[in-house]
C-alpha positions as CSV (number, residue, x, y, z in Angstrom):
1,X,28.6,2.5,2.6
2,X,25.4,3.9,4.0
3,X,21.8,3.6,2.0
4,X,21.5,6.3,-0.6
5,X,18.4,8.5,0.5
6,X,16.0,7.5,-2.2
7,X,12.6,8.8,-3.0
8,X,10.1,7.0,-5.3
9,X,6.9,8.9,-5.4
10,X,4.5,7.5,-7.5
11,X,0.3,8.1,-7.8
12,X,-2.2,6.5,-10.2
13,X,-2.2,10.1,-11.5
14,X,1.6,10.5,-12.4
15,X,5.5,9.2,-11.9
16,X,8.2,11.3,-10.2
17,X,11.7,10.1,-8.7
18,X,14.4,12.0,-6.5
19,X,17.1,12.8,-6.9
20,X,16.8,12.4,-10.8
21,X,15.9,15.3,-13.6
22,X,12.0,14.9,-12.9
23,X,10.2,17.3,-10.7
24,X,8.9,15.6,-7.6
25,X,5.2,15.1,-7.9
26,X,3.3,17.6,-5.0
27,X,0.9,16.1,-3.0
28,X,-2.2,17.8,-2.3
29,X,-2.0,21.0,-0.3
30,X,-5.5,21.4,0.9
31,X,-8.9,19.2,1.6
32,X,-11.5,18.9,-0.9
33,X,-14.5,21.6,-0.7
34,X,-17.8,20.1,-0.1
35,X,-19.7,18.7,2.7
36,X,-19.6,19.5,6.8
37,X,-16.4,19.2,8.9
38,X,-16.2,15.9,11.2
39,X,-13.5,13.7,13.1
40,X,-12.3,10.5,11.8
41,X,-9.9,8.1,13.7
42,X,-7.3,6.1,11.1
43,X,-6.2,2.8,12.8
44,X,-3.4,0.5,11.3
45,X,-5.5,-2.4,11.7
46,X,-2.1,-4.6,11.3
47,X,-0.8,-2.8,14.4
48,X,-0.1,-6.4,16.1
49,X,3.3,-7.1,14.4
50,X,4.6,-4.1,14.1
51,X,8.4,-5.4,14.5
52,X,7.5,-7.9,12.1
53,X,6.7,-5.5,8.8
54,X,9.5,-4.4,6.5
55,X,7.8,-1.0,6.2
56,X,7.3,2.1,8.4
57,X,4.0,3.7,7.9
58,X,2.7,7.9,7.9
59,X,-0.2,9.7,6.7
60,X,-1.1,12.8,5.5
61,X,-4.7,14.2,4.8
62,X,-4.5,17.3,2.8
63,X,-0.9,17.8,3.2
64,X,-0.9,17.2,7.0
65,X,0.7,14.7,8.5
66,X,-1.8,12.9,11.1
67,X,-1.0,10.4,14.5
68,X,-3.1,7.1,13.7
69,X,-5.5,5.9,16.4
70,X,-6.5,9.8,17.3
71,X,-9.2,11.9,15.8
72,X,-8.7,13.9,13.4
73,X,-11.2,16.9,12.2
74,X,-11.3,16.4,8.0
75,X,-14.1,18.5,6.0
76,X,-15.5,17.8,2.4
77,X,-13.9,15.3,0.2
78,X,-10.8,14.3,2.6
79,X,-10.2,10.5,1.4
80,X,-9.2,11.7,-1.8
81,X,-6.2,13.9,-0.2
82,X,-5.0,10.7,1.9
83,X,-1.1,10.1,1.2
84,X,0.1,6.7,2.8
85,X,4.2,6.7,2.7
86,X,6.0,3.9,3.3
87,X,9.8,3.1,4.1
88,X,11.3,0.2,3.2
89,X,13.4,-0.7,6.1
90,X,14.4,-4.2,5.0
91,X,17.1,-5.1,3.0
92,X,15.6,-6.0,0.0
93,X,13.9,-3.7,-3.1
94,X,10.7,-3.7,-2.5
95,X,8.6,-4.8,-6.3
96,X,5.0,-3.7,-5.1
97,X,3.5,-2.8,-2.7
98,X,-0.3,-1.8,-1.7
99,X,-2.7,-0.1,1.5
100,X,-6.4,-0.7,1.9
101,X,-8.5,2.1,3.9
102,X,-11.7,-0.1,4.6
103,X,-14.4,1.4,6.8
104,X,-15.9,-1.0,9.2
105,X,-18.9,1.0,10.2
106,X,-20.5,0.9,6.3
107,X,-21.0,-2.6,5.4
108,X,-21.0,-6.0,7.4
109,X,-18.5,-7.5,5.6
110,X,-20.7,-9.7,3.9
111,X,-21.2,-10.8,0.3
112,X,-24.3,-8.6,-0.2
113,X,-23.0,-5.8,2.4
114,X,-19.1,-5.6,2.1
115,X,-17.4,-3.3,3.9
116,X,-16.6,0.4,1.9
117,X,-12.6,0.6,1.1
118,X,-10.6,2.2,-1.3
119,X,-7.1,0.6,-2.2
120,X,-4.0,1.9,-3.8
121,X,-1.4,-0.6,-5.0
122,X,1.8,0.2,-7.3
123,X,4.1,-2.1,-9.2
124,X,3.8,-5.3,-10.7
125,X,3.3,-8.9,-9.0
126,X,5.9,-11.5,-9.9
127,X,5.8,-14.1,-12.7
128,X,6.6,-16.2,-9.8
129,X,3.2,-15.8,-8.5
130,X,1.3,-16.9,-11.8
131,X,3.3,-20.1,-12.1
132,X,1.7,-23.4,-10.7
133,X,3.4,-26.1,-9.4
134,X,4.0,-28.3,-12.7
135,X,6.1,-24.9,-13.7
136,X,2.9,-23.9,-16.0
137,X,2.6,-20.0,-16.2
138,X,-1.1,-18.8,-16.0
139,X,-0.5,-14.8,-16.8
140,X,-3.3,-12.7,-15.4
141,X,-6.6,-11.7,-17.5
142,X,-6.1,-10.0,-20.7
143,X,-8.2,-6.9,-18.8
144,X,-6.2,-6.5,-16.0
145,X,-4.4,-3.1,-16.8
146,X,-0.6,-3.9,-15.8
147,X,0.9,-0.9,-13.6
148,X,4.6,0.4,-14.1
149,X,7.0,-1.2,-12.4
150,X,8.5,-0.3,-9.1
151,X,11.3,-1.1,-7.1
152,X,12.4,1.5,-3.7
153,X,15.2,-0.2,-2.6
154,X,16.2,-0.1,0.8
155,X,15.9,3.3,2.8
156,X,13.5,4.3,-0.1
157,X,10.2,5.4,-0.3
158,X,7.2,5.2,-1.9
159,X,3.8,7.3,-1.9
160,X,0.8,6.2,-2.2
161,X,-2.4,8.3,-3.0
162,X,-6.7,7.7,-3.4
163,X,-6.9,10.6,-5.4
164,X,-8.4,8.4,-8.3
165,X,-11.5,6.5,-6.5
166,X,-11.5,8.5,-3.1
167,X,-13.9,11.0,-4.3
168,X,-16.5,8.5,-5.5
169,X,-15.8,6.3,-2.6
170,X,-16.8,9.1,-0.1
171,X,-19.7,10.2,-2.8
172,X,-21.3,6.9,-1.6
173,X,-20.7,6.6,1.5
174,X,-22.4,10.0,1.9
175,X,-25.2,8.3,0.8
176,X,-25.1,4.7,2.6
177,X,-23.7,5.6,5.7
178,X,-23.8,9.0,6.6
179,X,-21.2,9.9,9.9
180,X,-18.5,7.3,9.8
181,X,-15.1,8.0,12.6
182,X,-13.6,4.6,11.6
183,X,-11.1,3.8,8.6
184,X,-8.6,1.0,9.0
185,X,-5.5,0.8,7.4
186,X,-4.5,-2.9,5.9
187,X,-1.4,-3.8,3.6
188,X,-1.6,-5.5,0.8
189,X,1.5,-8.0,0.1
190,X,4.7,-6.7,-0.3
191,X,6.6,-8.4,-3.1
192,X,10.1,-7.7,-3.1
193,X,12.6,-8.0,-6.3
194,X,13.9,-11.4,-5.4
195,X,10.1,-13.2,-6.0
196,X,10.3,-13.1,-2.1
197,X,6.9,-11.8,0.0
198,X,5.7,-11.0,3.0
199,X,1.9,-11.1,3.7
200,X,-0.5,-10.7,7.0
201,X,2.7,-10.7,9.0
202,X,4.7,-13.8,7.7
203,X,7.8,-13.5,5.5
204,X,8.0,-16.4,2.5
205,X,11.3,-17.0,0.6
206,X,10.3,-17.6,-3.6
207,X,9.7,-20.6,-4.2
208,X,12.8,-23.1,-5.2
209,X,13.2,-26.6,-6.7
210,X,9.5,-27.0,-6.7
211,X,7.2,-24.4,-8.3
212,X,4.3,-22.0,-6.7
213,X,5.0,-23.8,-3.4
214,X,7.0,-20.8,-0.9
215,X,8.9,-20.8,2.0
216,X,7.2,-19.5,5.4
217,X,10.8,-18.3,7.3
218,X,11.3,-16.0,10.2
219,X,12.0,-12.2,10.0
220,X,15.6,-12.8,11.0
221,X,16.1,-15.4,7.8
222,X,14.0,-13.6,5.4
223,X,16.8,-10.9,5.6
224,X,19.6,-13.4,5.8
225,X,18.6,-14.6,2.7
226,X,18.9,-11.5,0.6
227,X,19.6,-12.2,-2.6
228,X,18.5,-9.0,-4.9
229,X,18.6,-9.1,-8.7
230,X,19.9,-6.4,-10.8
C-alpha cells in the first residue's frame, strides 16, 4: 500500500489536520506593512548533507514560495510571514521537529553579541532524552511550557511558522543592525516516535540495554531499524 497523503499543519498560533473535520489553518497571504522594501538571501546552512536529512525543506514568505540561496525582495515585517514546511521522507513518524532562521550579519556569535534568530519547534522531546544513564528520569523545569504533541508520519507534513516572535525579532534588528541580506536556515533535532534522532547530520538509534547512551548508525540502518510504536 502506498503512504496516505497526510497533512499536519500546526503554528504556535493554532492546530489544524487534513484530511480530518478541522479546517486547514491558512497561512499568511500577504507581508506585513511597515518599513522600506529590500532583498534578503535564505541559505540552508545544513546544505552539506542533504542526502543525509530525513526531511525535504520549502519556504514561503507571505504566501510565496521562495528558491533558497537567491534574493528575494521582502518589505515591512516579512520574518513574521516565513512558513518553513517539511516532509518527512523517512520511514519513521516524526515526534518533533524544529528550524532556526539566525542572521549572521547581527551579532558575532559571542556570549555578549549572539547572533539574532528566531526558532520555531513543535512536539514534544522524548522521556528518553531526560533519563540518565543509572535509568534516573530528570523531567524538564517546571516552567518549560510543554507543546502538543506531534507525530507526521511518513509522506506527511508539517508547517512551521515565526508569526509569534518574528515581529519583535525584526523590531530589533531594525534597531541593531539596520540592512541585513543574510538569514540561515538550521534544524533543530528531529525526534522520531521510536526515541530514535537524527541531529547535525547523524542518525542515532534510542538508547538500549544501557540508558541515555545512543547509537550513532548510518542512514541506510537508521531506516532498517524501523520499529514505530502505536
Amino acid at each position: 500500500m502506498g503512504v496516505a497523503a497526510w497533512r499536519v499543519t500546526l503554528t504556535r498560533s493554532g492546530r489544524c489536520f487534513t484530511p480530518s473535520g478541522l479546517s486547514e489553518c491558512s497561512p499568511p497571504k500577504r507581508l506585513r506593512s511597515g518599513g522600506p522594501a529590500t532583498q534578503i538571501t535564505i541559505n540552508l546552512k545544513d546544505a552539506q548533507y542533504p542526502a543525509d536529512r530525513p526531511v525535504t525543506i520549502m519556504v514561503s514568505i507571505g504566501g510565496r514560495p521562495i528558491q533558497l540561496g537567491h534574493p528575494v525582495r521582502v518589505n515591512g515585517k516579512w520574518i513574521g510571514t516565513t512558513v518553513i514546511t517539511l516532509r518527512n521522507i523517512s520511514p519513521k513518524t516524526i515526534v518533533q521537529a524544529g528550524v532556526g532562521m539566525v542572521f549572521p550579519e547581527c551579532g558575532d556569535g559571542s556570549h555578549d553579541n549572539p547572533y539574532e534568530a528566531v526558532w520555531s519547534t513543535l512536539g514534544l522531546v522524548p522521556r528518553v532524552v531526560y533519563t540518565d544513564r543509572n535509568g534516573h528520569y530528570h523531567p524538564p523545569p517546571a516552567f518549560v511550557t510543554q507543546p502538543a504533541a506531534l507525530r507526521v508520519p511518513p509522506g506527511g507534513t508539517v508547517r512551521l511558522a515565526f508569526s509569534m516572535d518574528g515581529d519583535a525579532v525584526q523590531t530589533k534588528m531594525a534597531r541593531k543592525c539596520p540592512g541585513v541580506s543574510q538569514a540561515n536556515l538550521t534544524f533543530t533535532t528531529i525526534y522520531f516516535a521510536d526515541d530514535s534522532r537524527w541531529s547535525v547530520g547523524v542518525y542515532y538509534l534510542a538508547p538500549g540495554a544501557v540508558p541515555g547512551v545512543w547509537t550513532r548508525v548510518s542512514k541506510k540502518e537508521f531506516f532498517r531499524q524501523t520499529t514505530v510504536r502505536p
